[in-house]
C-alpha angles and dihedrals in degrees: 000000000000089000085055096051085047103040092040092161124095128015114309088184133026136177098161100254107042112047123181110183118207110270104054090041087095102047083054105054085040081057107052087029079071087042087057082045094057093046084057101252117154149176105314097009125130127249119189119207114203091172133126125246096290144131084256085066107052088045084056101053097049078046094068092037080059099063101028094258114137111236116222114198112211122193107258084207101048126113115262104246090063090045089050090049088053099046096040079044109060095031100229120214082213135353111217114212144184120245114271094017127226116277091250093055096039080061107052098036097080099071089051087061115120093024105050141044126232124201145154131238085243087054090046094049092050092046087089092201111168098271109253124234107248116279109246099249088210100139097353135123123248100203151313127245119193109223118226088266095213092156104047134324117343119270127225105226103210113209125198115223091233090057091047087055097048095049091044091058106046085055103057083045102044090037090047098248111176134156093278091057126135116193136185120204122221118160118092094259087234087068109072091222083074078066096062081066111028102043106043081038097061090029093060098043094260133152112257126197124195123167122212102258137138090210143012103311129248119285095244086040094061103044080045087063103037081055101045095031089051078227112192106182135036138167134206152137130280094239085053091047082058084048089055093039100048078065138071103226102083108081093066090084093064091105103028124097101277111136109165139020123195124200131189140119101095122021112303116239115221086210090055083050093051095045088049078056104061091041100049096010093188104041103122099234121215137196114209129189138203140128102212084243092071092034126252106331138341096192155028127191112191101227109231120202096237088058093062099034089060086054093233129156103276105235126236082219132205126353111252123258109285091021123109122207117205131165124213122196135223085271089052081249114140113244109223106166118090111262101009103115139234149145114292119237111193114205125166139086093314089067111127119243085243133266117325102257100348106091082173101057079042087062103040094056100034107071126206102171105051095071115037104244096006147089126224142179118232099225100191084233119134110212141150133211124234127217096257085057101259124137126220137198122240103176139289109282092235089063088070122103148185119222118168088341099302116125100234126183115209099219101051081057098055098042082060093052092049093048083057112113115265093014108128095177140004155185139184123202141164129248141180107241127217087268093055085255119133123236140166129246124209106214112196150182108209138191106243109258094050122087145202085264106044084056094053089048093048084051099046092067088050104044130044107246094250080072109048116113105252086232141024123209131199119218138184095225128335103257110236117220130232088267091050094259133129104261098223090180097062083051094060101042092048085052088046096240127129121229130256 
């Protein structure tokens, strides 16, 4: 917060409704940093913020971060069974609410009752406890984020101070966030992508815009507040820029004052690119990169036109200062040698502390013995490296399939289905048949006259016929889930289909 207390004109956060310009931001997070004090929170504790995307939270986070507490955002949306999980999980000193809280969270607090406090940042605020001097972060956690746990139960993700300020700092570097900034923030805050725009933003005396909002916000909302905000710089995922492109808003913001646009999240389409292009032609376009596990993001590639145009892979470029790439083949030898590919293993200061409460998970995934004197995390991330020293990105590993013995990625795949004529959007996604087979639906937007079929026919000539989807699916739109991303569940079980 030192930028703010040197630059202490303009707005440093905005909801639009709360607006805390920057010289009194400080005054605000010292406040409800007392307010923490006085609930008894104190140096490694947990926080949980069950709070939407808003200027309170932001406060309150910086707050935390005050007093050496570690923030855990908790999705104000979700059920109340996950919320519960996450709550009973990290143990909060205190969860901070708003009034009246969200259903999902109502539900869960009652069995907190009588262990843990609940408050609000109004509450907080009002508590007037003597404002703390900073905690020295040497050694302590910044926060925890819970991953979608998909695959099982969902998984704290523990992050050191020392890795949040190194990744904080090699955004705003690589992105381009200065003091003039102004930044719109997109990403639900309880997905660590929301923290490429809000934190580098606040930290170098920029200008950053949230809008309330429990999920990605509505297309013409979006291109309403880029407009009136004079927003410069957003981030987003790629399922979130199809949102924006399946509508016809978007060109509007050709002649505002949108500079940059950084993606990341989920692999990152040349044609989208393209299509972002010929909406907003001088918007700089980014590629960021970053599993939670290594914080934030460990690199940025500048997309060129040429590159698109070309129709080539987009990188996820270089690693960050201080973060170390390495691949790893099928054997767990390192590939060493440009193009051949592996899985990637990130080292380096961006590392998380571990999972919140599992030292075994922590191991399994957090290797000492693959790099002599270093620990990485295996990613599950195929990439290769190319000979100018960028790295790009092939598929998970668990989006690859077998289907009658041929080796099949989904997202090349899908990046087939949405080069077909007349296809606006797509997803491809796997599914047990009725026969206990797995196939593959094509999930696609489409423009009106174009059918199911037409779209088979147009991939067919792209694609051998050991790799066609066995069906293909019409939508109205891909629903994005609360992290930006295209719910492929809620595909599936809309199509009837179970999946794989």
């Amino acid at each position: 917060m030192a930028e703010a207390a040197r630059r202490p004109d303009g707005v440093a956060v905005s909801d639009g409704e709360a607006t805390y310009p920057r010289g009194a931001i400080v005054e605000e997070i010292g406040a409800i940093a007392g307010g923490l004090v006085t609930a008894g929170v104190g140096p490694g504790d947990r926080v949980a913020l069950a709070l939407p995307n808003s200027a309170d939270f932001v406060v309150t986070a910086l707050a935390c971060l005050w007093v050496g507490a570690v923030f855990v955002p908790v999705a104000a949306g979700d059920p109340a069974a996950r919320v519960a999980h996450v709550l009973s999980d990290c143990v909060p000193a205190v969860v901070v609410v708003t009034n009246p809280p969200p259903l999902g969270v109502a539900e869960a607090l009652p069995a907190l009752v009588g262990s843990v406090p609940v408050t609000t940042v109004a509450a907080l605020r009002a508590a007037r406890g003597t404002r703390p001097d900073p905690v020295d972060p040497t050694g302590l956690a910044a926060y925890a984020v819970y991953t979608s746990g998909t695959t099982g139960a969902p998984k704290g993700v523990v992050i050191g101070r020392a890795a949040f300020a190194a990744a904080v700092a090699s955004t705003a570097s690589a992105v381009g966030i200065t003091g003039d900034t102004r930044a719109l923030c997109v990403s639900p805050v309880h997905f660590d992508g929301s923290f490429a725009t809000i934190f580098p933003t606040v930290a170098s005396g920029g200008t950053l815009v949230i809008p309330k909002s429990a999920g990605p916000l509505f297309p013409r909302r979006f291109v309403r507040t880029v407009v009136s905000e004079e927003i410069t710089l957003t981030g987003f995922s790629p399922s979130y820029l199809r949102l924006l492109l399946a509508g016809p808003d978007l060109p509007r913001l050709a002649d505002t004052s949108l500079k940059v646009v950084a993606l990341g999240g989920e692999a990152c389409s040349a044609a989208e690119i393209d299509a972002l292009w010929r909406a907003v032609p001088g918007v700089r376009v980014l590629n960021r990169y970053g599993p939670t596990e290594t914080t934030i993001a460990v690199s940025h590639f500048e997309v060129p036109r040429d590159l698109v145009r070309s129709g080539a892979p987009v990188p996820l470029g270089m690693p960050h200062p201080g973060v170390t790439f390495h691949l790893v083949d099928d054997d767990g030898s390192l590939v060493t040698e440009p193009g051949a590919p592996g899985e990637l293993c990130i080292g380096g200061c961006q590392l998380m502390d571990g999972y919140w409460g599992d030292p075994a998970l922590t191991a399994a995934v957090l290797d000492e013995d693959l790099v002599p004197g270093e620990v990485v995390y295996h990613t599950g991330d195929t990439v290769y490296r190319t000979e100018d020293g960028n790295y790009v990105y092939v598929e998970r590993r668990d989006r690859v399939m077998k289907r009658g013995g041929v080796r099949i990625s989904l997202l090349e795949m899908g990046e087939a289905v949405r080069r077909a004529e007349g296809v606006r959007a797509a997803v491809c996604a796997a599914y047990t048949g009725a026969d206990g087979q797995p196939g593959i639906a094509a999930f696609v937007v489409t423009d009106r006259a174009v059918t199911a079929a037409d779209v088979r026919r147009n991939v067919a000539r792209r694609l051998p016929a050991s790799m066609l989807p066995d069906t293909v699916i019409t939508v109205d739109h891909l629903p994005v889930g609360s992290t930006g991303k295209v719910d492929e569940q809620v595909l599936l079980s809309n199509a009837g289909l179970s999946r794989a």
